[in-house]
RODO-2510 file (C-alpha; in nm, 4 decimals, decimal comma):
residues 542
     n   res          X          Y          Z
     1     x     5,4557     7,4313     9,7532
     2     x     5,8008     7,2786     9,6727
     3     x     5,7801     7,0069     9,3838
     4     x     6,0279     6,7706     9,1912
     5     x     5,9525     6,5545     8,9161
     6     x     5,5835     6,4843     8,8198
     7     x     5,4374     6,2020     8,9879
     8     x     5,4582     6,0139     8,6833
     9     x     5,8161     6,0529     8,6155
    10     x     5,8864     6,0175     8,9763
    11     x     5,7742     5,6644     8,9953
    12     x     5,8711     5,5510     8,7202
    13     x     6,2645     5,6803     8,8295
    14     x     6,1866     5,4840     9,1346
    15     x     6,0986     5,1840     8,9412
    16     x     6,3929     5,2074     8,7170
    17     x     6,6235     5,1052     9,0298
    18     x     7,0275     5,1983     8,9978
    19     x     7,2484     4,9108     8,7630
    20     x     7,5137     4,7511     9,0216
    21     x     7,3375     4,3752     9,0734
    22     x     7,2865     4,3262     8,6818
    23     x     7,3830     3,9362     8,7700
    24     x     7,1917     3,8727     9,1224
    25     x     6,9575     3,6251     8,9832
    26     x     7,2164     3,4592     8,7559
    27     x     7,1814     3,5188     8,3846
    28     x     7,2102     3,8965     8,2911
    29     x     6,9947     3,9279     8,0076
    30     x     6,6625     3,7486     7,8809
    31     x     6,4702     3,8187     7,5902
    32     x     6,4585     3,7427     7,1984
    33     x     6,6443     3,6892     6,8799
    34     x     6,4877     3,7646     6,5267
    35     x     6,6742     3,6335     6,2669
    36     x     6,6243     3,6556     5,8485
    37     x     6,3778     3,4804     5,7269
    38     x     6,1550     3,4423     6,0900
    39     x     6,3854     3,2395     6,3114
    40     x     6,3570     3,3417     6,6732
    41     x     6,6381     3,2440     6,9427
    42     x     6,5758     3,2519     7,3212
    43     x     6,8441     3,4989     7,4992
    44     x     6,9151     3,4252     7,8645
    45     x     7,2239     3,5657     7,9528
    46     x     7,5459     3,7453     7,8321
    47     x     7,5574     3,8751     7,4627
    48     x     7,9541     3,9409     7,4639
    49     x     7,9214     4,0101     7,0609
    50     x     7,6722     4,3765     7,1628
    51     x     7,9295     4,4172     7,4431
    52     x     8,2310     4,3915     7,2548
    53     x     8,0751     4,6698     7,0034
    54     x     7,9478     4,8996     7,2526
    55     x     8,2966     4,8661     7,4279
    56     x     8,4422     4,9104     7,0915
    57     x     8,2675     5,2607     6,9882
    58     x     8,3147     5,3880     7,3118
    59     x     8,6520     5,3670     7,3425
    60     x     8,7107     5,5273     7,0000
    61     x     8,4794     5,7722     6,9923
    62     x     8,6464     5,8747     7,3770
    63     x     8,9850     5,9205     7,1455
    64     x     8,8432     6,1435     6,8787
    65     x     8,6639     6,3559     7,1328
    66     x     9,0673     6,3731     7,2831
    67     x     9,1381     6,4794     6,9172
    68     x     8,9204     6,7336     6,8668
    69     x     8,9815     6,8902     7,1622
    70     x     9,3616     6,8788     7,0716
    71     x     9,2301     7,0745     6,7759
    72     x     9,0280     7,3391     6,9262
    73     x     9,3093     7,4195     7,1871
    74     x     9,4876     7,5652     6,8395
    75     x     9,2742     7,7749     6,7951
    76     x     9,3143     8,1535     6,9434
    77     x     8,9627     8,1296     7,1221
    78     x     8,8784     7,7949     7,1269
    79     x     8,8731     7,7505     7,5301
    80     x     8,5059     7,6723     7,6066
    81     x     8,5422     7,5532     7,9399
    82     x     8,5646     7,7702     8,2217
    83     x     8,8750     7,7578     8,4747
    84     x     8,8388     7,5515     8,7275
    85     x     8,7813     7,7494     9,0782
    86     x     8,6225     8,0282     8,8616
    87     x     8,4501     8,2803     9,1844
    88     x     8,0746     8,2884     9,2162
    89     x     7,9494     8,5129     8,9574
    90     x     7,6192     8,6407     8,7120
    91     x     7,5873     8,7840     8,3953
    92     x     7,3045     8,8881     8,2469
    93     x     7,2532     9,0534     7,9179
    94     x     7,0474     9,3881     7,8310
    95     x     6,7782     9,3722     7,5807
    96     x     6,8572     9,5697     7,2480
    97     x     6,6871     9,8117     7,1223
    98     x     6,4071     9,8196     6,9509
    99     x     6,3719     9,4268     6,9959
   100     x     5,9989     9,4072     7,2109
   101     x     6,0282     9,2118     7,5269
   102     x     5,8136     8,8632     7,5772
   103     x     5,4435     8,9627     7,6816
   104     x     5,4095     8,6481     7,8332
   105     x     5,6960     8,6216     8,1165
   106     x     5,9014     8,8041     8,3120
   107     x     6,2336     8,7009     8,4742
   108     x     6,4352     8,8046     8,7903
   109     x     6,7705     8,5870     8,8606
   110     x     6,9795     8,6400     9,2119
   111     x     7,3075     8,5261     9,3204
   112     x     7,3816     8,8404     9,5575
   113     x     7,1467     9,1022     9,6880
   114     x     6,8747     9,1742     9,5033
   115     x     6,6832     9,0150     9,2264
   116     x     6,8222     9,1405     8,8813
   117     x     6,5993     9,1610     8,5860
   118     x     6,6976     8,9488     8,2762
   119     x     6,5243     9,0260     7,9648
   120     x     6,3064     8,7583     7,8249
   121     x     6,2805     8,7521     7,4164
   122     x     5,9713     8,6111     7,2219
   123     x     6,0016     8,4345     6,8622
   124     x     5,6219     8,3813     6,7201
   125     x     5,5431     8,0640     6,5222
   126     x     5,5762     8,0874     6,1928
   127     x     5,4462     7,7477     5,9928
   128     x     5,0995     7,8102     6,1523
   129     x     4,8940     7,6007     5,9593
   130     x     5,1034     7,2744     6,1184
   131     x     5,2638     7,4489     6,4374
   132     x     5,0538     7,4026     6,7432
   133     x     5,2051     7,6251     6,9493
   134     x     5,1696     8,0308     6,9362
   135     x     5,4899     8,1327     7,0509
   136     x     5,8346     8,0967     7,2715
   137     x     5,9841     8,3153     7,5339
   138     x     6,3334     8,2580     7,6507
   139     x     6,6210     8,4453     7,8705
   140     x     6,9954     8,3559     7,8663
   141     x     7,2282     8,4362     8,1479
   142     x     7,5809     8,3396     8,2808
   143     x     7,6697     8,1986     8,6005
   144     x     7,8784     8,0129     8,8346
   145     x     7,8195     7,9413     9,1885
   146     x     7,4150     7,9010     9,2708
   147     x     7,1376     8,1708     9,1361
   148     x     6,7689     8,1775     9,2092
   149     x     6,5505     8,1863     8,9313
   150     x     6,1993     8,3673     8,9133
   151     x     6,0032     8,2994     8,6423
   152     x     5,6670     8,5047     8,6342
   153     x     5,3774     8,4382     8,3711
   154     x     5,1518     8,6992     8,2770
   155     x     4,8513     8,4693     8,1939
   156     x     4,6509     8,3724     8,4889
   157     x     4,5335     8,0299     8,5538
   158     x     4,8612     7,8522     8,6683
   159     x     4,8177     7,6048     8,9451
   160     x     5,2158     7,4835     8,9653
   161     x     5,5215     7,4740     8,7680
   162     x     5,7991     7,2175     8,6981
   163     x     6,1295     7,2351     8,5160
   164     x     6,2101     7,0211     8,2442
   165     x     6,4309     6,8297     8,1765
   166     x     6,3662     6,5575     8,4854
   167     x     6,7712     6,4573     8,4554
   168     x     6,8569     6,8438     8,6211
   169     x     6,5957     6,7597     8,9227
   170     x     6,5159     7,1103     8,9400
   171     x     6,2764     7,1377     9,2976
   172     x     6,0533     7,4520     9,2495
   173     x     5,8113     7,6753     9,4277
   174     x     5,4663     7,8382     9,2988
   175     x     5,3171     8,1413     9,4403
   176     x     5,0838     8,3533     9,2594
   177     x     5,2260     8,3612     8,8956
   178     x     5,5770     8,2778     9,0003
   179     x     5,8031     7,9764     8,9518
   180     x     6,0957     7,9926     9,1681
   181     x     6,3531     7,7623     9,1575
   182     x     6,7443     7,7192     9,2716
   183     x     7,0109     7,6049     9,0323
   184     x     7,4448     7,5775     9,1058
   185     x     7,5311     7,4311     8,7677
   186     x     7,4164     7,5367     8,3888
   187     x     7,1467     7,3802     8,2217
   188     x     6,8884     7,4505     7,9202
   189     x     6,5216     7,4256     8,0669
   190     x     6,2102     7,4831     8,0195
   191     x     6,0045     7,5952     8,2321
   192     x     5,6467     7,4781     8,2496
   193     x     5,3026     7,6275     8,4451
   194     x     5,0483     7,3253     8,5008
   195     x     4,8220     7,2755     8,3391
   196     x     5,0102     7,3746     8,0194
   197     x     5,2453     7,1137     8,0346
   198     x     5,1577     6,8540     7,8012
   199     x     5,1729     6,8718     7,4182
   200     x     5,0856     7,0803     7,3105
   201     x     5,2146     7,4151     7,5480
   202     x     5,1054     7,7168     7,3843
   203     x     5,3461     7,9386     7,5283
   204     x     5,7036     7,7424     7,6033
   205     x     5,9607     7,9727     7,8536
   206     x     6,2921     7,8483     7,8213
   207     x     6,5980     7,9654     8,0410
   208     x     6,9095     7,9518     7,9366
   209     x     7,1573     7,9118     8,2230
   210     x     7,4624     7,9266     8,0110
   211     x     7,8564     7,8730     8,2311
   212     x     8,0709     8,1946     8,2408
   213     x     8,2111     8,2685     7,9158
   214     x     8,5716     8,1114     7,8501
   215     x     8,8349     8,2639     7,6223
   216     x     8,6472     8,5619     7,4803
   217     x     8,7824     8,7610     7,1891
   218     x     8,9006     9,1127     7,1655
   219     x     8,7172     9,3364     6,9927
   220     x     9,0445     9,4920     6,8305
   221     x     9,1786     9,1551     6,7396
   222     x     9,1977     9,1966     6,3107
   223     x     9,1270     8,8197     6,2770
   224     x     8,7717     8,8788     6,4885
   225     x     8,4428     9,0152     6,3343
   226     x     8,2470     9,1360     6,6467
   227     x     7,9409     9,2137     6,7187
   228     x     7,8615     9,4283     7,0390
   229     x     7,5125     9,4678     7,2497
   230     x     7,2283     9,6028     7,0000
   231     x     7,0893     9,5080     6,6597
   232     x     7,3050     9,4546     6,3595
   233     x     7,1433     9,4111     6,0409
   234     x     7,4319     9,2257     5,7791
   235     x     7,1768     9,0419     5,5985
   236     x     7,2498     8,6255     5,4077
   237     x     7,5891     8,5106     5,2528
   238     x     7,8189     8,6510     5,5270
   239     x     8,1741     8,4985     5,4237
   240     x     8,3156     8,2257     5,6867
   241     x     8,6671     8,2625     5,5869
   242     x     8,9708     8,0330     5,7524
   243     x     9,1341     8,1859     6,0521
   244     x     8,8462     8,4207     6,1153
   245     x     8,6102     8,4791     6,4760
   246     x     8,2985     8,5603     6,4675
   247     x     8,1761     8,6829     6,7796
   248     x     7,8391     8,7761     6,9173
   249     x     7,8198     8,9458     7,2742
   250     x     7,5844     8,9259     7,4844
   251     x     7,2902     9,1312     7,3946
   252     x     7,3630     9,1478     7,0406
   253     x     7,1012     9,0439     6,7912
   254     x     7,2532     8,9616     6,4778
   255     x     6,9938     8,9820     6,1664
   256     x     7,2731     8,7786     5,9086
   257     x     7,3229     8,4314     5,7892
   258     x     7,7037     8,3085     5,7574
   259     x     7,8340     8,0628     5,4255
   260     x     8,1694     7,9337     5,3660
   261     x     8,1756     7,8978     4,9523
   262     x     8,4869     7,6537     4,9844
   263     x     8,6999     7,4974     5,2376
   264     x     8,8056     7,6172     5,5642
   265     x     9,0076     7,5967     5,8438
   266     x     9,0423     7,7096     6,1815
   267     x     8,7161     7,9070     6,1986
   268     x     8,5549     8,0009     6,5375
   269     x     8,1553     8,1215     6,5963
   270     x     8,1221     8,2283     6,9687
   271     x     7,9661     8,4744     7,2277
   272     x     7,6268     8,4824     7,4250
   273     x     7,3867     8,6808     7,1513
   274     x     7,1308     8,6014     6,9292
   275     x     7,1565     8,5273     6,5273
   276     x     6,8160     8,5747     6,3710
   277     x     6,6851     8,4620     6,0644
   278     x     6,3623     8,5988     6,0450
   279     x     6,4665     8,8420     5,7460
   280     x     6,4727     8,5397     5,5139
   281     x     6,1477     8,3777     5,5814
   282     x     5,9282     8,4474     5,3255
   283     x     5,6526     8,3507     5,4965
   284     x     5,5955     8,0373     5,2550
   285     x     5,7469     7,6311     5,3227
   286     x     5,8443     7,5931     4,9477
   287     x     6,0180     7,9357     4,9132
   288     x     6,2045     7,8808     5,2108
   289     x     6,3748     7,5441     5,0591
   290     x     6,5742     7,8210     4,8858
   291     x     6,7161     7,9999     5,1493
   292     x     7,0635     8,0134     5,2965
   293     x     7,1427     7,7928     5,6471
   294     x     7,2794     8,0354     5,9499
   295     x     7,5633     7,8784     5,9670
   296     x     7,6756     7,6931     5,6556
   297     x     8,0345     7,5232     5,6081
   298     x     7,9524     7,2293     5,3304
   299     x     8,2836     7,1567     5,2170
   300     x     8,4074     6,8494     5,3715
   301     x     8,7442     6,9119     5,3882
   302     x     8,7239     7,1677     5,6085
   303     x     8,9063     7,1226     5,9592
   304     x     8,8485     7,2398     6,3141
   305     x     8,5668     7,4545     6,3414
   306     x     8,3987     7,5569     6,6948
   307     x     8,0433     7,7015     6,7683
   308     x     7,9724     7,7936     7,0543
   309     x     7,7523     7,9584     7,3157
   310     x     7,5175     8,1581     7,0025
   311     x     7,1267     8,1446     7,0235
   312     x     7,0128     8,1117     6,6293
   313     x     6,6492     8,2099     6,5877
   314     x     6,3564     8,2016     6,3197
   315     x     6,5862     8,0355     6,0664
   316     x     6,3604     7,9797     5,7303
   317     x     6,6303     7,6792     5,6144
   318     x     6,8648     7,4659     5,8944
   319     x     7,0370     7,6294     6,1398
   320     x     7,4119     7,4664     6,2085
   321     x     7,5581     7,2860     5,9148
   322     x     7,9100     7,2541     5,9604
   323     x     8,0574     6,9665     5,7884
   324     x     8,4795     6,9787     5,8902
   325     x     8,6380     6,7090     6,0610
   326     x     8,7222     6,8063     6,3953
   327     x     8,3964     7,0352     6,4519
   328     x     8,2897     7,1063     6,8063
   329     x     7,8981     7,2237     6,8632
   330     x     7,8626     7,3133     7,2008
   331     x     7,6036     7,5056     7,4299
   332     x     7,4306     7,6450     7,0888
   333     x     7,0339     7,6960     7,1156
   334     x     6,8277     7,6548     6,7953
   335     x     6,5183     7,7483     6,7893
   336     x     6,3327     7,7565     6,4339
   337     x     5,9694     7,6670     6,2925
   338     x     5,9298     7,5441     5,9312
   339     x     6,0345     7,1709     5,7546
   340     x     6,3368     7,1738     5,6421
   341     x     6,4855     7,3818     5,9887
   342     x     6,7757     7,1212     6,0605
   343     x     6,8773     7,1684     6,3692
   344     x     7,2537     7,0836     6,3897
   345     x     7,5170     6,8499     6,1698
   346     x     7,9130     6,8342     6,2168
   347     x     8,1376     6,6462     5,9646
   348     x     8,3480     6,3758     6,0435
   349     x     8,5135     6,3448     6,4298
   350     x     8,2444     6,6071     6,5803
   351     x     8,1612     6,6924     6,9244
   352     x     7,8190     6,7987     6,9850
   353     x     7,7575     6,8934     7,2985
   354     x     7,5209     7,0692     7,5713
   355     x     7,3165     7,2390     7,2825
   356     x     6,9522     7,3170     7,3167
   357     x     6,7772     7,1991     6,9684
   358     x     6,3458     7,3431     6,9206
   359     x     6,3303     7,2562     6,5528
   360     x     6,0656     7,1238     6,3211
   361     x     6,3139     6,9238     6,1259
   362     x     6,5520     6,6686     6,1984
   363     x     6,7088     6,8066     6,5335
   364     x     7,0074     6,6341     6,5575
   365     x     7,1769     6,4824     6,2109
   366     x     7,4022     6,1564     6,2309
   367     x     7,5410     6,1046     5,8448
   368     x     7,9128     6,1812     5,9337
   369     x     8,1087     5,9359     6,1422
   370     x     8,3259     5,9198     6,4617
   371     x     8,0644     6,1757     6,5769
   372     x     7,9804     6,2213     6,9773
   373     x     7,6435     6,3953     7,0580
   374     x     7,6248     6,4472     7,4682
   375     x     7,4313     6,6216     7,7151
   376     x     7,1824     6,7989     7,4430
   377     x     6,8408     6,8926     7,5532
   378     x     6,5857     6,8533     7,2440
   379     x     6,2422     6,9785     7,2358
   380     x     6,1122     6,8158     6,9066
   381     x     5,8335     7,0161     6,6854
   382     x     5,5929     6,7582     6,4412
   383     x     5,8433     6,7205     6,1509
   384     x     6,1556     6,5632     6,1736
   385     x     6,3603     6,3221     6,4518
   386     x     6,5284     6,4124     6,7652
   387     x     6,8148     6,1726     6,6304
   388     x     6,8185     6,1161     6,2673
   389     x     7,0557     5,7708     6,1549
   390     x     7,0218     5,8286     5,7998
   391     x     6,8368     6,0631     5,4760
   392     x     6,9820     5,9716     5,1371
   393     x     7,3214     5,8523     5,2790
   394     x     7,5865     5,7129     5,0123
   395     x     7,8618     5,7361     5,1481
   396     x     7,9806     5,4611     5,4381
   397     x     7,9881     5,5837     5,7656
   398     x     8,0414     5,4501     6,0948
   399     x     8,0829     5,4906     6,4821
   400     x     7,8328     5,7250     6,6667
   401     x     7,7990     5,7196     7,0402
   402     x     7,4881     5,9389     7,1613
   403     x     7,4513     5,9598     7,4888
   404     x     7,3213     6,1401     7,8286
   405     x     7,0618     6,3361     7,5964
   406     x     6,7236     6,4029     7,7072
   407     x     6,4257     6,4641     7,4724
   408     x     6,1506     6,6637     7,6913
   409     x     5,8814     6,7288     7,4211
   410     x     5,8316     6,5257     7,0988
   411     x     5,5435     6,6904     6,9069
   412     x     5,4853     6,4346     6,6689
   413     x     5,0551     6,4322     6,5895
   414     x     5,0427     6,3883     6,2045
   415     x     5,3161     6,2571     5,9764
   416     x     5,3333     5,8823     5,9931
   417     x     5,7004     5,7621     5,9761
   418     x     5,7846     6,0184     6,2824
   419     x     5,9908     5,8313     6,5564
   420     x     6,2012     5,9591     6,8207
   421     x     6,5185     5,7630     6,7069
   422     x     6,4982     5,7557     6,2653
   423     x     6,6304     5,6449     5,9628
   424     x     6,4985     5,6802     5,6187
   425     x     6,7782     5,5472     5,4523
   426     x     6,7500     5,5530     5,0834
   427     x     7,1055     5,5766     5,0170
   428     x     7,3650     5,3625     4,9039
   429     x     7,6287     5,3768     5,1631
   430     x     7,6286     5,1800     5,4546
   431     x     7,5872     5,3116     5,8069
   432     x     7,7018     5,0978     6,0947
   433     x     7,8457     5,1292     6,4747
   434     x     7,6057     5,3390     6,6427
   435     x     7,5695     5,3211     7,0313
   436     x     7,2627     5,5220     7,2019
   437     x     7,2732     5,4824     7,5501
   438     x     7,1180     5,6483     7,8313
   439     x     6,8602     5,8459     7,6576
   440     x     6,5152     6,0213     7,8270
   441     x     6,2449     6,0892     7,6364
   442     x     5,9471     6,3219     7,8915
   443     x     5,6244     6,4420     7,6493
   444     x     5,5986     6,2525     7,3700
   445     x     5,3706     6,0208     7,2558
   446     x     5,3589     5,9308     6,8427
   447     x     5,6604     5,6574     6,7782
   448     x     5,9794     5,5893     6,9457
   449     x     6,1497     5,3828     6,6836
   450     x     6,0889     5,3980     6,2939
   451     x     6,4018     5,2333     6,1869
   452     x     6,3985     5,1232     5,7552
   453     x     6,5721     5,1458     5,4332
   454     x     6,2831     5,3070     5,2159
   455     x     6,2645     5,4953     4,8780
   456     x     6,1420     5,8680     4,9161
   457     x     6,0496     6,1160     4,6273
   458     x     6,3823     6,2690     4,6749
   459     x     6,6342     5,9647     4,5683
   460     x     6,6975     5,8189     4,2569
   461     x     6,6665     5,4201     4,3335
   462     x     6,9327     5,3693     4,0088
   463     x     7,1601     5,5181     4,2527
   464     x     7,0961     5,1660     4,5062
   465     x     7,0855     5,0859     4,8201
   466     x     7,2832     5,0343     5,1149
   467     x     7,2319     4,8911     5,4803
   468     x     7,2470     4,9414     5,8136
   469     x     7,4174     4,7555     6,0940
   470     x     7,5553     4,6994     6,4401
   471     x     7,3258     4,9636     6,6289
   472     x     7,2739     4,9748     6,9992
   473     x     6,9824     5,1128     7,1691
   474     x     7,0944     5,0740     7,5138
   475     x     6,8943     5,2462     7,8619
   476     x     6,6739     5,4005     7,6939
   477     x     6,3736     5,5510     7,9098
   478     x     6,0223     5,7089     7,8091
   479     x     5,8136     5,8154     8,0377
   480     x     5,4914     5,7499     7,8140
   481     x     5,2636     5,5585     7,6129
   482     x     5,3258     5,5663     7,2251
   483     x     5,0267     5,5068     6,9984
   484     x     5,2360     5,3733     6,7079
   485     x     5,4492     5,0482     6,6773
   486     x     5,7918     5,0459     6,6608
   487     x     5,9433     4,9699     6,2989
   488     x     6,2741     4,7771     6,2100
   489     x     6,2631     4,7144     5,8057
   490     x     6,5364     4,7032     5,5758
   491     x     6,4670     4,7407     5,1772
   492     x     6,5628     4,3576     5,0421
   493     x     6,7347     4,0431     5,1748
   494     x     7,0501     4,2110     5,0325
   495     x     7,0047     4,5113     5,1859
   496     x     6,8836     4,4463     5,5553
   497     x     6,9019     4,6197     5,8959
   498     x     7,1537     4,4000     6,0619
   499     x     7,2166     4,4004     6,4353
   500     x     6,9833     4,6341     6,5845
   501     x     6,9685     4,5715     6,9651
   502     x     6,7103     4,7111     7,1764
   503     x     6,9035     4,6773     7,5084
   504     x     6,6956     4,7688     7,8629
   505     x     6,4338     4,9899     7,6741
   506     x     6,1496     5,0965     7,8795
   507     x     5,8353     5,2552     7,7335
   508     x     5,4695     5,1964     7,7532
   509     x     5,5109     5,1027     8,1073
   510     x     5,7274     4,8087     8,0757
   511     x     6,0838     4,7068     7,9687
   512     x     6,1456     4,5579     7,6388
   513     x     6,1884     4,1698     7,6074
   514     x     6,0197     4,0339     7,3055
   515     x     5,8225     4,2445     6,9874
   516     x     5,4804     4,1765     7,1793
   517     x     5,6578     4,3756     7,5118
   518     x     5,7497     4,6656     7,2862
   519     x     5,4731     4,6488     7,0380
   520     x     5,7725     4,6225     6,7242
   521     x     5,7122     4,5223     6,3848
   522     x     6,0017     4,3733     6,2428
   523     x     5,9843     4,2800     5,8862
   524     x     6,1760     3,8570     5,8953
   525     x     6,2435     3,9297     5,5207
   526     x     6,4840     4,2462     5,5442
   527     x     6,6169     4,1845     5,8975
   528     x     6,8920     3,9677     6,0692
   529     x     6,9795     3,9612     6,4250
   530     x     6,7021     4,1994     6,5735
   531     x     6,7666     4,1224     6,9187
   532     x     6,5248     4,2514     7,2256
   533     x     6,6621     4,2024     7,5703
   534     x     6,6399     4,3528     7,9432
   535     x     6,8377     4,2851     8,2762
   536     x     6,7081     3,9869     8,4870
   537     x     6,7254     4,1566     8,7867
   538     x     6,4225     4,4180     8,6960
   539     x     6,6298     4,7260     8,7246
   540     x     6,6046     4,8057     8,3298
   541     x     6,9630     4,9119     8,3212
   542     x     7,2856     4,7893     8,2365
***
């Protein structure tokens, strides 16, 4: 039987009706003010002064996105784009050696002809005393033009599938074990077998339905280190060194860990394989603290790095840390199981972009400013934040627009200060000019906002404190119930969260208007211009 979005979803999309009357029944906007020390100010209409600064970030960050690309068209592969008119095509990748196939699906992908296998991988979980689920299975392939997907579990018991996220409006078909389903552009799903798709889903199958690779290297280039199909075994501490391409084919699994040890320049980390970091877990969440990133560039001088296209797997420490200005992130998967797995973090004017992120840390970092995160698809373990504002910042950063991201699980059962969007600032630098807009949050159902300047066992308080201000939570849309209030709270009345706006937020069933509507505690002593607001016109969208 053919099937869309869950019924849930479904109506609420229909109830979330498209922007384009946002001043039919005269004023725009109603809802609340909080201001320091407990004043509260009616809003009923326009608030030009949120405008102006979401119009502000968006046009900058729209010109340092133009930069970095400028940047990454120096370097010798930096295309990541396929050419426009590229001919219908598929590429899938073999499985190396001695690497066991997934027990628990099987996939077949068609564009013409026949069905084609394409081999499905399996990481276990590895923090098993927190992690709730048992494993994940996932398959990567390239196309253009349309391919039918068939995803077959071996478990019986399935009575339907979907495909998550609800933004690619996947339609699929069950039969038997099967989940079949039609795509004509790429994507990073999951794909789910009723009943087991609720937190939390023992046995996630993701498919990775990457675009046709652009600009790939040569394997006699002297400037590129490359990996081919099969299992390499390099081991941690890899050098990253300026001018250098590391490549990673298709069907290579890479067992290695990569570290710059100073600035660089010009560096490039591409291809459609796997880089595994399962020889450095030691099997224990404080040993693993001391263990190497996959990809680590710290200096912050370093300029115009890409990553792109690699799956990174079973990292022990964070996966993507690559702090130069001018960094693009872009179609990278992450998948990884212990605290302290960051997901990804670029440096000043970054691009990250149509990534994947499974992590059990913070998934998606946002210290470093004039930083664009788009289009990512994050599937959130019980540590950490989909979108982390702040940890220890002291230095002052500023403009951040996140947007068109979709969060399908959020696993979040245990630790208290979890939130979809969160800062724990306890730094001294202060972070301002952030714009989320248009963000979907599926299966999640802990805290959407935990939002403070707090001490944690990790800062020294001589160091002091900073603030945060001028952040924008604008159309954002969860599709469930969330047991735990929403937190704004700075640290003092000299060091406040200062205008946070919660902009057309739906969640809980209804759109946002006052603290009651989004059940928000916001603290009158550390706060200033907290404002809460929807659209008149019911649509929830601006």
């Amino acid at each position: 039987m053919p099937r869309g979005l869950p019924i849930l979803a479904a109506a609420v999309a229909l109830a979330l009706v498209p922007a384009g009357a946002a001043h039919a029944d005269g004023a725009p906007y109603t809802g609340k003010q909080y201001d320091f020390g407990g004043t509260i100010t009616q809003i009923s209409g326009d608030v030009p002064v949120v405008d102006d600064i979401a119009n502000s970030i968006t046009a900058s960050t729209a010109a340092t996105v133009d930069e970095i690309a400028a940047h990454r068209a120096t370097l010798p592969y930096g295309e990541i784009y396929p050419a426009p008119g590229t001919p219908d095509q598929l590429t899938t990748y073999p499985g190396p050696a001695g690497i066991p196939a997934s027990d628990q699906y099987t996939v077949t992908v068609e564009q013409a002809g026949g069905p084609v296998p394409s081999f499905v991988y399996k990481s276990l979980a590895r923090k098993t005393d927190t992690n709730r689920e048992l494993d994940t299975s996932w398959t990567s392939f390239s196309f253009s033009g349309a391919v039918t997907v068939r995803v077959t579990r071996a478990r019986p018991g399935a009575t339907g599938c979907l495909v998550r996220p609800y933004s690619a409006a996947v339609v699929t078909s069950f039969s038997g074990s099967t989940c079949t389903f039609t795509i004509s552009r790429p994507g990073n799903l999951s794909v789910e077998f009723e009943p087991e798709i609720h937190n939390p889903v023992p046995h996630p199958m993701l498919v990775f339905a990457n675009p046709p690779e652009a600009d790939v290297p040569s394997p006699g280039d002297p400037n590129v280190r490359y990996f081919g199909p099969g299992v390499h075994t390099i081991g941690a501490g890899q050098p990253i060194t300026s001018g250098q391409t590391i490549y990673v084919a298709g069907g290579a699994f890479v067992s290695g860990a990569f570290l710059a040890t100073g600035p660089v320049s010009n560096v490039t980390v591409k291809g459609r394989g796997i880089i595994s970091g399962l020889f450095m877990d030691t099997g224990s969440q404080e040993l693993n603290k001391n263990q190497p990133g996959m990809i680590d560039i710290a200096d912050q001088t370093s300029s115009n790095v890409l990553v792109e296209g690699v799956t990174f797997v079973d990292a022990p420490r964070f996966n993507v840390r690559a702090l130069a200005q001018y960094t693009t992130i872009h179609n990278v998967k992450t998948m990884s199981w212990w605290y302290s797995t960051d997901g990804m973090v670029g440096g000043n004017k970054s691009l990250l972009e149509n990534n994947f992120v499974k992590s059990n840390d913070d998934s998606i970092k946002l210290f470093w400013g004039d930083t664009t995160a788009r289009g990512n698809t994050i599937w959130q373990l019980e540590n950490g934040a989909p979108f982390m504002i702040s940890w220890n910042i002291h230095e002052n950063s500023q403009t951040f627009h996140v947007y068109d991201n979709d969060v399908i699980h959020a696993e979040h059962y245990q630790i208290e200060k979890s939130g979809i969007f969160r800062s724990l600032h306890a730094g001294s630098g202060t972070l301002s000019r952030y714009l989320f807009d248009d963000i979907r949050i599926e299966n999640a159902a802990w805290r959407l906002f935990y939002l403070t300047i707090e001490d944690n066992k990790w800062y020294d308080p001589a160091r002091g404190h900073g603030e945060i201000d001028q952040v924008i939570f604008r159309n954002i849309h969860a599709y469930t119930t969330y047991q735990k209030p929403n937190v704004v709270q700075g640290f003092d009345s000299t060091h406040k969260m200062r205008n946070i706006n919660f902009q057309n937020v739906y969640a809980n069933g209804v759109c946002f208007n006052n603290v009651q509507a989004g059940n928000f505690t916001v603290d009158p002593a550390t706060t200033n211009a907290v404002r809460i607001y929807r659209s008149t016109d019911g649509s929830c969208r601006t």
